[in-house]
Backbone as CSV, one residue per row, in Angstrom:
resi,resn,N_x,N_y,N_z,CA_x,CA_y,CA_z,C_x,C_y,C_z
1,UNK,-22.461,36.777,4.400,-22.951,36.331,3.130,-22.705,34.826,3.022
2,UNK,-23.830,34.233,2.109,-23.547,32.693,2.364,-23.607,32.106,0.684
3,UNK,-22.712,31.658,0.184,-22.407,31.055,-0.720,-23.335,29.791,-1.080
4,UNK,-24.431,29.298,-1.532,-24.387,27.683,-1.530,-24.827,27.316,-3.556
5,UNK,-23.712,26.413,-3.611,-23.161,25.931,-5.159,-22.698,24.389,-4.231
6,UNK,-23.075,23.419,-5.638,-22.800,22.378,-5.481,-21.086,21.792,-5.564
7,UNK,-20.698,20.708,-4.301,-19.850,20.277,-4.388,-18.852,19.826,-5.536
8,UNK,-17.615,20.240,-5.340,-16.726,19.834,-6.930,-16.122,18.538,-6.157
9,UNK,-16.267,17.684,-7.524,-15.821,16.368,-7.018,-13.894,16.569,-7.633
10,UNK,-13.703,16.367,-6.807,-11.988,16.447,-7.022,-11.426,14.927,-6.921
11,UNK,-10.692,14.474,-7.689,-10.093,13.283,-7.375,-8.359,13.683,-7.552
12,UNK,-7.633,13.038,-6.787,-6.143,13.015,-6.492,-5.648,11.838,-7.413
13,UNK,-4.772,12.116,-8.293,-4.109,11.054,-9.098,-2.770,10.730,-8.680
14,UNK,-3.002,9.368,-7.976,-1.553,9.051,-7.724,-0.949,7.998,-8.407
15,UNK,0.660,8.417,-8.432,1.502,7.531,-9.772,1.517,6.740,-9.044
16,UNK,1.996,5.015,-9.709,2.359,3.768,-8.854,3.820,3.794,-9.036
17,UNK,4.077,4.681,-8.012,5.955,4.505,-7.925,6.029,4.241,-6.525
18,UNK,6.993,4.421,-5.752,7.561,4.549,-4.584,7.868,5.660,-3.711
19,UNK,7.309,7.141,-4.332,7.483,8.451,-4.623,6.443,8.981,-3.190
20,UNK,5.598,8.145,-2.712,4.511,8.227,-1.712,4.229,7.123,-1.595
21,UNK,3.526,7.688,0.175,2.753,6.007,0.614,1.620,5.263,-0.618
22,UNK,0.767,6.220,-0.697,-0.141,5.715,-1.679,0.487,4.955,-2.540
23,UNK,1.947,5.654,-3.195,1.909,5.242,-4.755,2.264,3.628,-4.565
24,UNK,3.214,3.742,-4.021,3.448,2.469,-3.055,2.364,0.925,-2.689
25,UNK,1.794,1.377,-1.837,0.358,0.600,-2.148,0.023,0.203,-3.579
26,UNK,-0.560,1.375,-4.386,-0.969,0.982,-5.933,0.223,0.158,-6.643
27,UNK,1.657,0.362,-6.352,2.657,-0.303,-7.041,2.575,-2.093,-6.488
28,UNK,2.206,-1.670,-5.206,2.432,-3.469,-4.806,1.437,-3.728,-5.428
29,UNK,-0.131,-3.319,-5.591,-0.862,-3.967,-6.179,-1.020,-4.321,-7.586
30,UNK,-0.323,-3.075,-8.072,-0.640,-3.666,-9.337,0.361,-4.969,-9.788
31,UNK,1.643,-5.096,-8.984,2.404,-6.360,-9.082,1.633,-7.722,-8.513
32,UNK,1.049,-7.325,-7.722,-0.014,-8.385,-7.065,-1.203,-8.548,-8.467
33,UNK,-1.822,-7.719,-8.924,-2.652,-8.350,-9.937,-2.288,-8.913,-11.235
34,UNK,-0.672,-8.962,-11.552,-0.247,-9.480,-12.274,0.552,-10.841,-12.093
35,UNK,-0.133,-11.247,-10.981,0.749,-12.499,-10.372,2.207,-12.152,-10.499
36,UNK,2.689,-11.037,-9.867,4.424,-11.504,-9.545,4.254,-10.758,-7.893
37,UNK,4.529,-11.865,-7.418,5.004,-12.263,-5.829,6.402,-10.774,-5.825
38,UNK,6.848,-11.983,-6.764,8.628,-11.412,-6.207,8.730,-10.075,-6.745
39,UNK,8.200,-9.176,-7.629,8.111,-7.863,-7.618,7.503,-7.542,-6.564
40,UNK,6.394,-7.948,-5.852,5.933,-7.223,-5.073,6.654,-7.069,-3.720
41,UNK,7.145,-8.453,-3.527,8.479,-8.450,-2.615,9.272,-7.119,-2.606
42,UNK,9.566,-6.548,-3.666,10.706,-5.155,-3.753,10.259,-4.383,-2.935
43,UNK,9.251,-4.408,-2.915,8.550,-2.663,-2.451,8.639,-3.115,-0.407
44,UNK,8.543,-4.097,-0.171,8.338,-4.296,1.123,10.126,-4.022,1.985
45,UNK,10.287,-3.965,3.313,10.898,-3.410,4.234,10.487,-3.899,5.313
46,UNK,12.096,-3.948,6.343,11.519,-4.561,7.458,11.077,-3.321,8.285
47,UNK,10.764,-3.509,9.533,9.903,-2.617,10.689,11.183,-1.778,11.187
48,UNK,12.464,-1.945,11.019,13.711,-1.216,11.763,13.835,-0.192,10.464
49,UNK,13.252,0.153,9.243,13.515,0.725,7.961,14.790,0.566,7.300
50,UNK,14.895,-1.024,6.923,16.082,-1.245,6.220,15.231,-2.490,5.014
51,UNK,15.747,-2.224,4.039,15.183,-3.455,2.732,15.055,-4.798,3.724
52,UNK,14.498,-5.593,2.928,14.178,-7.475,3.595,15.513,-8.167,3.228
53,UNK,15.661,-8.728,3.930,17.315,-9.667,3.666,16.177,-10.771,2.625
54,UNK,17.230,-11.377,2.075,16.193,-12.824,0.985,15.731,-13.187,1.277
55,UNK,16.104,-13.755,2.561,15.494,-15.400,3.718,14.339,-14.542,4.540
56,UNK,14.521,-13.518,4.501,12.923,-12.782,4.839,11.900,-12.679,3.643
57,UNK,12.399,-12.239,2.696,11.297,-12.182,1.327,10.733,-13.570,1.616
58,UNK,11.658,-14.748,1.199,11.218,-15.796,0.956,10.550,-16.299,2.485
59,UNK,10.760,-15.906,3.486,9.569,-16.082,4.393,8.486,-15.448,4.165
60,UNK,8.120,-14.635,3.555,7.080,-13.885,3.656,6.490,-14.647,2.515
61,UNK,6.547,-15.004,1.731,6.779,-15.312,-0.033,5.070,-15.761,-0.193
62,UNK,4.910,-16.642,0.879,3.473,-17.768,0.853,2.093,-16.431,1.249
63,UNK,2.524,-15.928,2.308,1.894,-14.726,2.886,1.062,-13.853,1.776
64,UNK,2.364,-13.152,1.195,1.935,-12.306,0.034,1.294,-12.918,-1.064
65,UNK,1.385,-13.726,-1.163,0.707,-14.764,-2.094,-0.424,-15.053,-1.736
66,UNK,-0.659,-15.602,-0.677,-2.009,-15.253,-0.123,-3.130,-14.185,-0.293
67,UNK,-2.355,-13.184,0.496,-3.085,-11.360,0.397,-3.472,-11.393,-1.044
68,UNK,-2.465,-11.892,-2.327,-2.221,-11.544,-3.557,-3.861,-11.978,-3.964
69,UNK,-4.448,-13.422,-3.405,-5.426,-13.879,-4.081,-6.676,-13.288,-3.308
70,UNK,-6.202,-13.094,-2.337,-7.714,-12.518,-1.554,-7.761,-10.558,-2.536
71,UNK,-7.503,-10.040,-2.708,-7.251,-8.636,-3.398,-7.321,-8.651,-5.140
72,UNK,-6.775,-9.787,-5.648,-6.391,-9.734,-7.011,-7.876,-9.035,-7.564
73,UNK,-7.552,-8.325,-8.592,-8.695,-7.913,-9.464,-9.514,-7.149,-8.868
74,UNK,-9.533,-6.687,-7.337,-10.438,-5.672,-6.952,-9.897,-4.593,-6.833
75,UNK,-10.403,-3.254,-7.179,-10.577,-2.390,-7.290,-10.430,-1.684,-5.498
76,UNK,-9.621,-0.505,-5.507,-9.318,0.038,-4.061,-10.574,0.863,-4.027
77,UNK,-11.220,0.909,-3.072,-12.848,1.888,-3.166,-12.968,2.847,-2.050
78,UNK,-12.018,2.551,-0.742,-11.722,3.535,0.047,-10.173,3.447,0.796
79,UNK,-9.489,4.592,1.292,-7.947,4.481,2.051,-8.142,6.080,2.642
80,UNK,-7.916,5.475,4.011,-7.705,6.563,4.596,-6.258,6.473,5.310
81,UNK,-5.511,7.882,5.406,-3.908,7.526,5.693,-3.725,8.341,7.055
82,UNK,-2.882,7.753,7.751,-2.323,8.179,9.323,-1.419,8.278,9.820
83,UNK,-1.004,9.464,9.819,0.674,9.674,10.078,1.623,9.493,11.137
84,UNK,2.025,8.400,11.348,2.471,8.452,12.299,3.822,8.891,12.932
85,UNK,4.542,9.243,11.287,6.269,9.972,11.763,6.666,10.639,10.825
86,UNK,7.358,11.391,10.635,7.372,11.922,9.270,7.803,10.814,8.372
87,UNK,8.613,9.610,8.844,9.065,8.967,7.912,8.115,7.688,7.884
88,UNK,6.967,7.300,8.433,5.945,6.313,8.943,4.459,6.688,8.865
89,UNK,3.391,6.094,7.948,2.334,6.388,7.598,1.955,5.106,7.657
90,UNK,0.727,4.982,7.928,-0.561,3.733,7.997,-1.467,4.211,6.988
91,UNK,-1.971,3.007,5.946,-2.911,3.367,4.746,-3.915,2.050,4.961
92,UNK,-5.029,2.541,5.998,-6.193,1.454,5.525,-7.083,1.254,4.522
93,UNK,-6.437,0.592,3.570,-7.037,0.732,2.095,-8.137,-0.358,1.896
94,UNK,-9.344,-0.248,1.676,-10.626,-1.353,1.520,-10.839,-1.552,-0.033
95,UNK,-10.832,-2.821,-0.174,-10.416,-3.297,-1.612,-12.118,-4.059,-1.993
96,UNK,-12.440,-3.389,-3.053,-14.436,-4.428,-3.320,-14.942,-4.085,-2.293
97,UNK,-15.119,-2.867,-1.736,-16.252,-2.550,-0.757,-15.929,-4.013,0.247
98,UNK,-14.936,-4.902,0.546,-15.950,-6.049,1.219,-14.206,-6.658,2.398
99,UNK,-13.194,-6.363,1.871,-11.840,-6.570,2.239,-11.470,-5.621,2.776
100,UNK,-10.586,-5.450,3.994,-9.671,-4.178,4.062,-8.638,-4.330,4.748
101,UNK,-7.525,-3.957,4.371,-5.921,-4.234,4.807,-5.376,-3.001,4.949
102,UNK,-4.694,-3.105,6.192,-3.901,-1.779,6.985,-2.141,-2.151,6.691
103,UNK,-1.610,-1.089,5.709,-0.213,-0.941,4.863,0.122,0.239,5.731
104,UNK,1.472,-0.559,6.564,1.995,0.542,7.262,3.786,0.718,6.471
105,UNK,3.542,1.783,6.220,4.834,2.279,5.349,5.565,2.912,5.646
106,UNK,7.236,2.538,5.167,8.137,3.936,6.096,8.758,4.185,4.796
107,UNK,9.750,5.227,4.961,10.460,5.773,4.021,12.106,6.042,3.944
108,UNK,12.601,5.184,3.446,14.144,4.612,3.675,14.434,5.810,2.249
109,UNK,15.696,6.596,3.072,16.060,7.180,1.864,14.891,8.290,1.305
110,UNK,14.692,8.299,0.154,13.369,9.271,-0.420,12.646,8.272,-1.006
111,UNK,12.635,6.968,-0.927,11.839,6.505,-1.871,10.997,5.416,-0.247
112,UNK,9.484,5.356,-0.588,8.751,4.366,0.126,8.648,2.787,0.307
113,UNK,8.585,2.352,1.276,8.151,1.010,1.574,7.520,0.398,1.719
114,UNK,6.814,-0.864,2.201,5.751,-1.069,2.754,6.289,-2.304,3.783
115,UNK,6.139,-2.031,5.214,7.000,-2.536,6.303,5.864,-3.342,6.658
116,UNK,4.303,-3.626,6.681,3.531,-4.150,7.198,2.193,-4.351,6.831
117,UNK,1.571,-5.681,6.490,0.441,-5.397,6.068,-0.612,-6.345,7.079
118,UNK,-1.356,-5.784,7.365,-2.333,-6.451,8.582,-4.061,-6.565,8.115
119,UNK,-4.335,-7.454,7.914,-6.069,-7.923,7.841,-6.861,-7.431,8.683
120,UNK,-7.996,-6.936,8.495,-8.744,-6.243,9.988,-10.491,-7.419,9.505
């Protein structure tokens, strides 16, 4: 027997905490569209899964600031996620149909990070 009824559009609501990779992402951004750098700094981690020492934030500081203006105000329109450990996920999230940045995240403790963000 063959069923055919139209597709249910389902959407997934994710919180902007630290609670998941996603939420994670949405948390840096929404600190990024409010111009604060240095909140968004919190959420990041180095690649060994330990927080950023200062003199790393503040290396990074110009960077994120950067990303901050190329992203600000657009809207995420596709992310697809890739697991790479239980504690390590990749989120290539495309921002305005026209940008897209690969957020590779680990998970220190129970709460998420974001250890890497790369331009494609």
């Amino acid at each position: 027997m063959i069923v055919v009824k139209e597709p249910t559009n389902t959407r997934t609501i994710t919180e902007r905490d630290q609670e998941s990779p996603q939420g994670v992402v949405l948390l840096f951004k929404s600190e990024i569209d409010s111009n604060n750098v240095q909140a968004a700094m919190k959420v990041m981690a180095s690649d060994d899964e330990r927080p950023l020492l200062a003199i790393e934030k503040l290396d990074m500081q110009e960077e994120i600031a950067r990303l901050g203006r190329i992203i600000t105000k657009r809207d995420i329109t596709a992310q697809r996620v890739d697991t790479l450990s239980p504690v390590r996920q990749r989120l290539r999230t495309e921002f305005g149909y026209l940008k897209e940045l690969t957020f590779t995240t680990v998970r220190i403790d129970s709460l998420w990070f974001i250890s890497k963000i790369s331009e494609r």
